[in-house]
C-alpha positions in Angstrom: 122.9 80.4 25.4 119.6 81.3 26.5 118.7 83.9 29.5 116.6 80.4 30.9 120.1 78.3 31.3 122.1 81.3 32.5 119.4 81.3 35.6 119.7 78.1 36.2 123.3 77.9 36.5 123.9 81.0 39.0 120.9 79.0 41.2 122.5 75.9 40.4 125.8 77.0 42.1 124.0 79.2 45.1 122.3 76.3 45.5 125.4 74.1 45.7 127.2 76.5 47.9 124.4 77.0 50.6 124.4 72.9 50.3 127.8 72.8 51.0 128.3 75.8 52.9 125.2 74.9 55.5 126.4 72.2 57.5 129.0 74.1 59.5 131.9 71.6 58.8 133.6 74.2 56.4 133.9 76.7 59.8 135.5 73.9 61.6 137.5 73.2 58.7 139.1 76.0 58.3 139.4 76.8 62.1 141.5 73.1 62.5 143.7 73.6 59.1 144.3 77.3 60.7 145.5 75.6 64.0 147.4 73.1 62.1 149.4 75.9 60.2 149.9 77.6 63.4 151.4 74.2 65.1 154.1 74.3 61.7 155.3 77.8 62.0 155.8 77.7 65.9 157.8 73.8 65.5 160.0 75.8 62.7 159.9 79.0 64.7 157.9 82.0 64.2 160.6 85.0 64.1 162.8 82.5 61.7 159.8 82.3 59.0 158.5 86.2 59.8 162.4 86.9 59.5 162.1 85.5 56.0 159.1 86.6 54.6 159.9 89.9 55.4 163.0 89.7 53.3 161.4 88.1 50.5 160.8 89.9 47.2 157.4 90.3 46.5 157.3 91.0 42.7 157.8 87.2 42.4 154.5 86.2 44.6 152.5 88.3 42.2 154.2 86.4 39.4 153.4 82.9 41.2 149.6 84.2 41.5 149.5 85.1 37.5 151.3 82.1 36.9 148.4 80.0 39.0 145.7 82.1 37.0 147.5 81.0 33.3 147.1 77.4 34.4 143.7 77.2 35.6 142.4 79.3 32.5 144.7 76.4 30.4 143.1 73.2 31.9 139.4 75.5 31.2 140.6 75.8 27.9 141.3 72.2 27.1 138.0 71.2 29.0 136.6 73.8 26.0 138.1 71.8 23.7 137.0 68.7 24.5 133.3 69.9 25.0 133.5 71.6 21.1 133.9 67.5 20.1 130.3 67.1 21.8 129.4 69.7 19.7 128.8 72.6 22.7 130.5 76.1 21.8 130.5 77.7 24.2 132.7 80.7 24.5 136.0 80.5 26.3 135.2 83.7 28.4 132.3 82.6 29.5 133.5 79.1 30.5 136.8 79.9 32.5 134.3 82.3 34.2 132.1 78.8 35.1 135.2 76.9 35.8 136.6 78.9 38.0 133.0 79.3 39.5 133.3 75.8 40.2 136.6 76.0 41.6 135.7 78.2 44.3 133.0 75.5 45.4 135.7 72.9 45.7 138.4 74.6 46.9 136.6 75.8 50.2 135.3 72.2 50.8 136.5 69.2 52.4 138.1 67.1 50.3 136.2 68.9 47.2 139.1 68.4 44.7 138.5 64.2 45.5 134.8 64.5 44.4 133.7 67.9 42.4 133.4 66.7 39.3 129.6 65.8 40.1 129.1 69.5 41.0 131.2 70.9 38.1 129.3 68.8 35.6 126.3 70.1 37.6 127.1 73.9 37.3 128.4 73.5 33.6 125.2 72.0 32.7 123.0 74.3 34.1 125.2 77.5 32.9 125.4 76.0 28.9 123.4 74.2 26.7 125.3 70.8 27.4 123.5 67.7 29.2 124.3 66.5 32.4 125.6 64.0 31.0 127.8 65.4 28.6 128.8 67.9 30.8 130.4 65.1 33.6 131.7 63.4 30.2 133.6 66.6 29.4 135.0 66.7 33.0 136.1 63.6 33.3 138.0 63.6 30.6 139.7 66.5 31.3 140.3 65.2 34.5 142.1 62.5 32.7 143.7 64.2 30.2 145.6 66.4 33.2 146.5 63.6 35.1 149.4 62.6 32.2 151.3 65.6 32.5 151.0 65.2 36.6 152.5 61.7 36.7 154.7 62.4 33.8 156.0 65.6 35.7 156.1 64.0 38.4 158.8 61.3 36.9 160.9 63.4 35.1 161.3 64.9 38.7 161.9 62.0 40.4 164.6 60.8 37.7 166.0 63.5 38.2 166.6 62.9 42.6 167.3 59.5 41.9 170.2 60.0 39.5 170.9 62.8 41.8 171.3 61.2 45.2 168.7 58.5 47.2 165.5 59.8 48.3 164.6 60.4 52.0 162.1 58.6 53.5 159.3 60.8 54.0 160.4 61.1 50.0 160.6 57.7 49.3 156.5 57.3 50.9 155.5 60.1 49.1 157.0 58.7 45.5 155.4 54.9 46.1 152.0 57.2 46.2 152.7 58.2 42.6 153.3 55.6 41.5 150.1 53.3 42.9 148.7 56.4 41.1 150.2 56.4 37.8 149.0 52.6 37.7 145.8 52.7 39.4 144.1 55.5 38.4 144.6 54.6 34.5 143.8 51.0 35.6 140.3 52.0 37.6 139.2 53.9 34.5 139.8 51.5 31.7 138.2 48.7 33.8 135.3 51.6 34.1 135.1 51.9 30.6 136.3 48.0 29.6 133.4 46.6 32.1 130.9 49.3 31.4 127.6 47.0 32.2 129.1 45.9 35.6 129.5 49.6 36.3 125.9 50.0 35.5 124.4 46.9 37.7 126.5 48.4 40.6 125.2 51.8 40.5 121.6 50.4 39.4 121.8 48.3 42.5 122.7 51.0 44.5 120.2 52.9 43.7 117.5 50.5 44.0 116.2 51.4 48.0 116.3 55.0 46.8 114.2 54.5 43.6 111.5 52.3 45.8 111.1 55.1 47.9 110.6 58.1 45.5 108.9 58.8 42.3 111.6 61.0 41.3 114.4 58.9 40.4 113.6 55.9 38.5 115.6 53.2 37.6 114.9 53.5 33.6 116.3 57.2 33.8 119.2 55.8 35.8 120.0 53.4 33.0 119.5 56.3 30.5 121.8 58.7 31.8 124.6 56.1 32.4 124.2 54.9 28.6 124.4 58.9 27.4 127.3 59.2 29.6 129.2 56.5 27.8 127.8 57.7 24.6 129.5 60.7 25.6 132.9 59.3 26.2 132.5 57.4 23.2 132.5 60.1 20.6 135.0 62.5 22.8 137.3 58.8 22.1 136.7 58.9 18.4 138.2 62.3 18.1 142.3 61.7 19.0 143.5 65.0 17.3 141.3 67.1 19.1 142.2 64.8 22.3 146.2 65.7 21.4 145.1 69.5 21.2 143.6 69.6 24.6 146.1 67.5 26.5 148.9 70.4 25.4 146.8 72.8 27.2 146.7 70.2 29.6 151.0 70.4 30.2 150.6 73.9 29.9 148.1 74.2 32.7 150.1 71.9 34.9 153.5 73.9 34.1 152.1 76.8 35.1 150.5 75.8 38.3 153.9 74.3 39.2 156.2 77.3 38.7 154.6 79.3 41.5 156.8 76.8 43.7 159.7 77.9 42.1 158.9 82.1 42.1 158.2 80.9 45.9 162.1 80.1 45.7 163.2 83.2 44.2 161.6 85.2 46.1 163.2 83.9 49.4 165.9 83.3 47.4 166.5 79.4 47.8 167.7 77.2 45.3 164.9 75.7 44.7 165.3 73.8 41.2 162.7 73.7 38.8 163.1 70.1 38.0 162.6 69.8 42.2 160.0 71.6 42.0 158.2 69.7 39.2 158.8 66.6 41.9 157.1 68.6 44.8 154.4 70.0 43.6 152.8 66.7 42.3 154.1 64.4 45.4 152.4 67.2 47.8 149.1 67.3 46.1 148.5 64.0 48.0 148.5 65.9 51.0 145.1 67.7 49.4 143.1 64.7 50.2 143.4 65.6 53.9 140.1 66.5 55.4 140.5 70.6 55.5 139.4 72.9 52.7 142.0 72.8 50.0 144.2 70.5 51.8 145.0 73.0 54.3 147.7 72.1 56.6 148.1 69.0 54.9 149.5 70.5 51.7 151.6 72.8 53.0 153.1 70.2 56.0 154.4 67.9 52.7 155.9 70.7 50.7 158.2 71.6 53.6 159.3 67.9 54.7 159.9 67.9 50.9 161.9 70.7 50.3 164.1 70.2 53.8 164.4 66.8 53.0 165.5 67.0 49.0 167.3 70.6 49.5 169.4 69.6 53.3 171.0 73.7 52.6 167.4 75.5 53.0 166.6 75.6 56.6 162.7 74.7 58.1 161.9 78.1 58.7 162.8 79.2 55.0 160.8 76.2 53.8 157.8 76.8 55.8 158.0 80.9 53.9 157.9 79.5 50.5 155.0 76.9 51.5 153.0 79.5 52.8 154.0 81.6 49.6 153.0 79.2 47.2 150.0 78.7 49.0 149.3 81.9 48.8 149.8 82.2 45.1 148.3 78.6 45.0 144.9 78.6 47.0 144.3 81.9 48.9 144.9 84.1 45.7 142.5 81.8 43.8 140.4 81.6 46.4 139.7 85.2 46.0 139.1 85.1 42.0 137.4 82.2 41.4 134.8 83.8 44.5 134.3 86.5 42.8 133.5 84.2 39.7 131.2 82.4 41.8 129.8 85.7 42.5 129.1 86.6 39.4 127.6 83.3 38.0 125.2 83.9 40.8 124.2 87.5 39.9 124.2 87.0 35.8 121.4 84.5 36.5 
C-alpha cells in the first residue's frame, strides 16, 4: 500500500460524500423519514411505546449493536476473500475500516444500498492497490454471494409460518417479493454474465452522446474496462473453494445482522422467535428501497405490520419499541461507527 493510494482514497470518499452530501436531498430526507416515524409512534400511541422502552432491558440493545458490528466485519471479511483470488492482500483491518467507510456513504443516502456498489468499488480502488475494475468485480460478487444466505434465510422462515398457520396479507405481499427476488436477481445476473456482449453494446450505446461530447471518456476505454471487469469475474469463477470460504462468512454475516431483531425481543420481552425473526428481517429489507436514507420509515413501518401480523399476542405499541430498537442496533448505531470510519479514511490520506 503506498502513502499515494491511501490519499487518494480518503479524497476519493470526501469527494463522494460532498457529492452526495451537496444537493440538500439528504436534509429533506431525513426530515420526511423523521416525520414518517413520528406519524407510526403517534397511530400506535406514544405513552404505550415510551411505556415500553422504558421497561426494556438495555444490556440486550448493546448486544444487538455488537451483534450488527460481527456481521458487517463478516460480509468485509468474505469481500477480503474474494479480493485475495484477484491476487490483492490487503489487510483485513484496514479493509473493514474501508468497508465500513463505505457503509457510512450509503447508509445516509437515498436509496444508497440499491446503487453503492459503484462508489464502494470507487473508494476500495482508490484506498488499495486493486483496479477499478477489480474492485466493482470484488463487490459484486460479494453482493452475490450474501444474497444466498438472505433468500435462503428467508425460506427457512417462511417454511416455518406456513407449516405454522397461513400468512396475513401484508405477509403474503411481502413473501411474493422474495420470491420474484430469489428468481430474478439470480436470473438478471446470469443473463448479465451469459449475454456479456449485449451488456457491452448497451452500455457502449449509452455512452455514445457522452463520449462525442468529451475527450475524457472514450469509447475504446469503455470497452476496456467492461472486458477487465469480466476478466475479473472470470478468474474470481475459477476459484469455487475459495468462493465456498467466503459465502460461510457470508451466513455468518447475515446471522448476525439478523439476531439484533431477536435481542430487540428480549429486551422487551416478546416472543419473538428466531426462526420469525430470520422471516422479518429479510422480507423488511424491501422496505429499504424506499426513498429516505437507510430506508427510514419504510423499514421500520414493515417490521411492525410484520411482527403484529405473524405474532397477533404482541401489541402495536410493543412492536413499534423493538423496531425502533433494532433500528437502533441496526442503522443509527452503525451510523455512528462506520462515520467515524469515514472519518478516518479521510484524515489517513
Amino acid at each position: 500500500m503506498t502513502d499515494e493510494s491511501a490519499s487518494d482514497g480518503g479524497k476519493a470518499l470526501s469527494a463522494g460524500l460532498t457529492e452526495r452530501f451537496g444537493t440538500g436531498k439528504l436534509l429533506l430526507g431525513f426530515v420526511v423519514a423523521g416525520i414518517l416515524i413520528y406519524l407510526l409512534v403517534m397511530v400506535a400511541g406514544w405513552r404505550r411505546v415510551l411505556d415500553a422502552l422504558e421497561g426494556a432491558d438495555y444490556t440486550w440493545v448493546w448486544v444487538a449493536c455488537a451483534s450488527t458490528v460481527i456481521g458487517l466485519a463478516a460480509w468485509g471479511k468474505a469481500w477480503q476473500i474474494v479480493l485475495a483470488v484477484l491476487d490483492i492482500e490487503v489487510r483485513f483491518k484496514r479493509l473493514v475500516v474501508t468497508y465500513f467507510a463505505a457503509t457510512f456513504a450509503n447508509y445516509v443516502t437515498p436509496l444508497g444500498q440499491a446503487g453503492g456498489e459503484p462508489f464502494i468499488a470507487y473508494i476500495l480502488s482508490r484506498d488499495t492497490e486493486a483496479s477499478y475494475e477489480d474492485s466493482l468485480a470484488s463487490v459484486v460478487t460479494a453482493d452475490l454471494l450474501n444474497l444466498l444466505p438472505f433468500f435462503n434465510f428467508a425460506a427457512l422462515g417462511l417454511s416455518y409460518l406456513l407449516l405454522r398457520a397461513s400468512l396475513p396479507d401484508g405477509a403474503k405481499r411481502l413473501a411474493q417479493g422474495l420470491v420474484v427476488l430469489a428468481f430474478g436477481v439470480p436470473a438478471i445476473a446470469y443473463a448479465g454474465w451469459r449475454y456479456r456482449q449485449g451488456v457491452e453494446d448497451i452500455v457502449l450505446t449509452l455512452i455514445g452522446p457522452l463520449a462525442n461530447r468529451t475527450s475524457r471518456i472514450t469509447l475504446d476505454g469503455v470497452r476496456a474496462r467492461i472486458d477487465r471487469f469480466y476478466n475479473s469475474l472470470e478468474r474470481i469463477a475459477d476459484e469455487p473453494r475459495e468462493l465456498l470460504f467466503a459465502l460461510v462468512f457470508s451466513y455468518t454475516g447475515w446471522v448476525f445482522f439478523a439476531l439484533p431483531l431477536y435481542f430487540a425481543g428480549r429486551s422487551l420481552g416478546l416472543p419473538l422467535e428466531l426462526v420469525l425473526v430470520l422471516f422479518i428481517v429479510p422480507a423488511s429489507t424491501l422496505a429499504g428501497l424506499t426513498p429516505t436514507p437507510g430506508g427510514l420509515a419504510g423499514v421500520e413501518a414493515a417490521l411492525v405490520v410484520l411482527i403484529v401480523a405473524l405474532v397477533p399476542t404482541i401489541a402495536p405499541g410493543s412492536a413499534v419499541a423493538a423496531a425502533l430498537i433494532y433500528r437502533f442496533a441496526s442503522y443509527w448505531f452503525v451510523l455512528g461507527v462506520s462515520g467515524l470510519a469515514a472519518l478516518f479514511v479521510i484524515m489517513r490520506s
